[in-house]
C-alpha positions in Angstrom: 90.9 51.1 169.0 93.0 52.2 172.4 92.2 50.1 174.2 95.2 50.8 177.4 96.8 53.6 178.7 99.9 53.4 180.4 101.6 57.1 181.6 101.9 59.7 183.5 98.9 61.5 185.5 98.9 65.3 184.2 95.6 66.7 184.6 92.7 65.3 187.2 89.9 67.6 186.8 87.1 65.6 187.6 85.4 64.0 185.2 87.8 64.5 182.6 91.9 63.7 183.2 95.2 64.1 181.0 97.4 61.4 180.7 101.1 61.6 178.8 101.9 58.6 177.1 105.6 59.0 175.4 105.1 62.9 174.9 101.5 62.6 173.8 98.8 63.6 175.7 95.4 61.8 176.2 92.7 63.5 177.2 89.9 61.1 178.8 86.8 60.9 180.6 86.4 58.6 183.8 83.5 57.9 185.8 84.3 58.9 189.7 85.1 55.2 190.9 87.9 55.8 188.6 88.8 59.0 189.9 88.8 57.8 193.7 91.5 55.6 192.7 93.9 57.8 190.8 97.5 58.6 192.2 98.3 62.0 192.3 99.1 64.4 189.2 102.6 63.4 188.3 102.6 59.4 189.4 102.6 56.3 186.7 99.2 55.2 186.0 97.7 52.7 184.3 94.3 52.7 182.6 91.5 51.0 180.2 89.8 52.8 178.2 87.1 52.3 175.6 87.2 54.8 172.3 83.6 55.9 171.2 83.1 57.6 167.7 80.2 59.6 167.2 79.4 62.0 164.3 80.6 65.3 166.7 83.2 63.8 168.8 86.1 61.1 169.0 85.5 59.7 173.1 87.9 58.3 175.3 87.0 57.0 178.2 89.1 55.6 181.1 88.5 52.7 183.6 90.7 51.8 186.7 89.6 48.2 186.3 88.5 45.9 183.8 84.8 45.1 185.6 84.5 48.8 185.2 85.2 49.0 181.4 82.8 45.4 181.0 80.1 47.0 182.4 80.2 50.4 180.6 80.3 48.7 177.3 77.3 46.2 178.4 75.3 49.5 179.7 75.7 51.5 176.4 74.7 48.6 174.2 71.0 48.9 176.0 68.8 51.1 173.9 68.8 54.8 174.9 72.0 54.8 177.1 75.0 56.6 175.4 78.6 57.0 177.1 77.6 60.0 179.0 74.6 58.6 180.6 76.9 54.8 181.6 79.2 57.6 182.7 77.2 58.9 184.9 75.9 55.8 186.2 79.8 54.0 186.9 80.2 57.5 189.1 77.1 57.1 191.3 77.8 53.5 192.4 80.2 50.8 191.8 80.2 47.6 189.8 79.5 45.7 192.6 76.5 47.8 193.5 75.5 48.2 190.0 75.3 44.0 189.8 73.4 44.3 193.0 70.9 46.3 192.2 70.2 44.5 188.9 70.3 41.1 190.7 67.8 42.5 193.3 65.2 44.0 191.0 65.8 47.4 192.0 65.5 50.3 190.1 65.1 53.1 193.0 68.5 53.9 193.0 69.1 53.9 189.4 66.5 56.5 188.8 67.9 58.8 191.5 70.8 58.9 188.9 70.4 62.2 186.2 69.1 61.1 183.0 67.9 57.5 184.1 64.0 58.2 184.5 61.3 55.1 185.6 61.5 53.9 181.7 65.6 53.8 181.4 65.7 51.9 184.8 63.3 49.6 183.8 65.0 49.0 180.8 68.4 48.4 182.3 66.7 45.6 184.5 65.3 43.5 182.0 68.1 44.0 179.5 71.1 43.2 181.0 69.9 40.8 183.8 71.3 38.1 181.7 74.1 39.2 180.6 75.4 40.2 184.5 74.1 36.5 185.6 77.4 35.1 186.4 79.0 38.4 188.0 79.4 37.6 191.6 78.4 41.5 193.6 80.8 42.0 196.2 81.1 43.9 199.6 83.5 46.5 198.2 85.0 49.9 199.5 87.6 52.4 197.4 89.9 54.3 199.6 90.2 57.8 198.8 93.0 59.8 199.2 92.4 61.9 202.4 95.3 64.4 201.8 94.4 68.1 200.1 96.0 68.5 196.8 99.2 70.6 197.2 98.2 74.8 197.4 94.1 74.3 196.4 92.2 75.9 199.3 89.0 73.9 200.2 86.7 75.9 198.5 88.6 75.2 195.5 87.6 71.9 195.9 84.5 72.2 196.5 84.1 74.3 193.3 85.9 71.4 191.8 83.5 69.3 193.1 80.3 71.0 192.0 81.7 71.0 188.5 82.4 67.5 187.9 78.9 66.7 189.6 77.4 69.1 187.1 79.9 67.5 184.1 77.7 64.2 184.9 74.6 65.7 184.5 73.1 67.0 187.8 71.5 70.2 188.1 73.8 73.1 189.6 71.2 73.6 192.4 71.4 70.3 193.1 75.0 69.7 192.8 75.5 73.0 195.1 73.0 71.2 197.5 74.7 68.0 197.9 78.3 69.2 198.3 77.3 71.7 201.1 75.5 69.0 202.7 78.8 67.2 203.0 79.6 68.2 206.8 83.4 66.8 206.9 86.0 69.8 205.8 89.4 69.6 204.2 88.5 66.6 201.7 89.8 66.4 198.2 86.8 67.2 195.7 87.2 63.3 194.7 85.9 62.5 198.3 83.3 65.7 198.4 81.7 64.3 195.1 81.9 60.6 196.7 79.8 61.6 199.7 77.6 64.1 197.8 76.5 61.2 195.5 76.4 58.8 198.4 74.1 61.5 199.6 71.7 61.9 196.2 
């Protein structure tokens, strides 16, 4: 099991990244809390990261914090939710929104979230209300980075943007739709898909 990363940032091409470890090259998959957090391509980073095996595919998946790896393992043990689907739902809010909404009985933002119909959120509630009964929800906010990436023009982020959103499982339509609704220019695609979502 790899359970840590610790490297170089190579690749950050939203959802998936590249990380160099010693020469070899890890190629993961991060939910966007994750990705708001990054240092640029070429900084030190370190990660968590959770291996799943399936029949078609070895998995990695990488967490900025520890609360965010917890949680993703907690979400896919509930019947129904895989990796890509606990992926999908780490991107559109944080832990401490996630613990919230569980704590608070409501399952009107989960369901706005691709993949996680009326049943799903249901599910989620009664399943892992327990095991999220000492997790304390906080106020939280991540920074973003508000500088453009060296020589990407903006709508090469927002192509970049539209992508990863679609890599999580909304609709291209949609994902257009929300990024365009986004009114702020010259944002990194990190912060275009963290206000599209915020938007959803």
């Amino acid at each position: 099991m790899i359970g840590r990363l610790s490297g170089t940032l190579i690749e950050n091409q939203a959802p998936g990244i590249l990380v160099d470890v010693q020469g070899v090259g890890y190629e993961c998959l991060a939910p966007m809390n994750t990705i708001y957090r990054l240092p640029a391509v070429g900084q030190a980073v370190v990660l968590h990261t959770h291996l799943s095996i399936s029949e078609n595919a070895h998995s990695l998946y990488a967490f900025y914090t520890l609360d965010e790896r917890k949680l993703f393992r907690e979400v896919i043990k509930i019947s129904g939710v895989g990796p890509k689907l606990a992926l999908a739902i780490l991107s559109a809010m944080t832990v401490d929104e996630f613990v919230h909404n569980i704590h608070a009985g409501e399952p009107q933002a989960l369901v706005k979230i691709p993949g996680v119909g009326k049943k799903t959120a249901e599910r989620l509630m009664i399943e892992i209300k327990d095991k999220l009964k000492n997790w304390d929800a906080k106020d939280t906010d991540i920074a973003a980075d508000s500088s453009l990436a060296s020589g990407q023009s903006y709508n090469q982020q927002v192509q970049e943007a539209i992508s990863a959103l679609v890599a999580l499982g909304y609709k291209p339509q949609m994902a257009s739709k929300a990024i365009n609704k986004v009114e702020q220019k010259d944002l990194t695609s990190a912060q275009l898909i963290r206000l599209a979502l915020k938007n959803m």
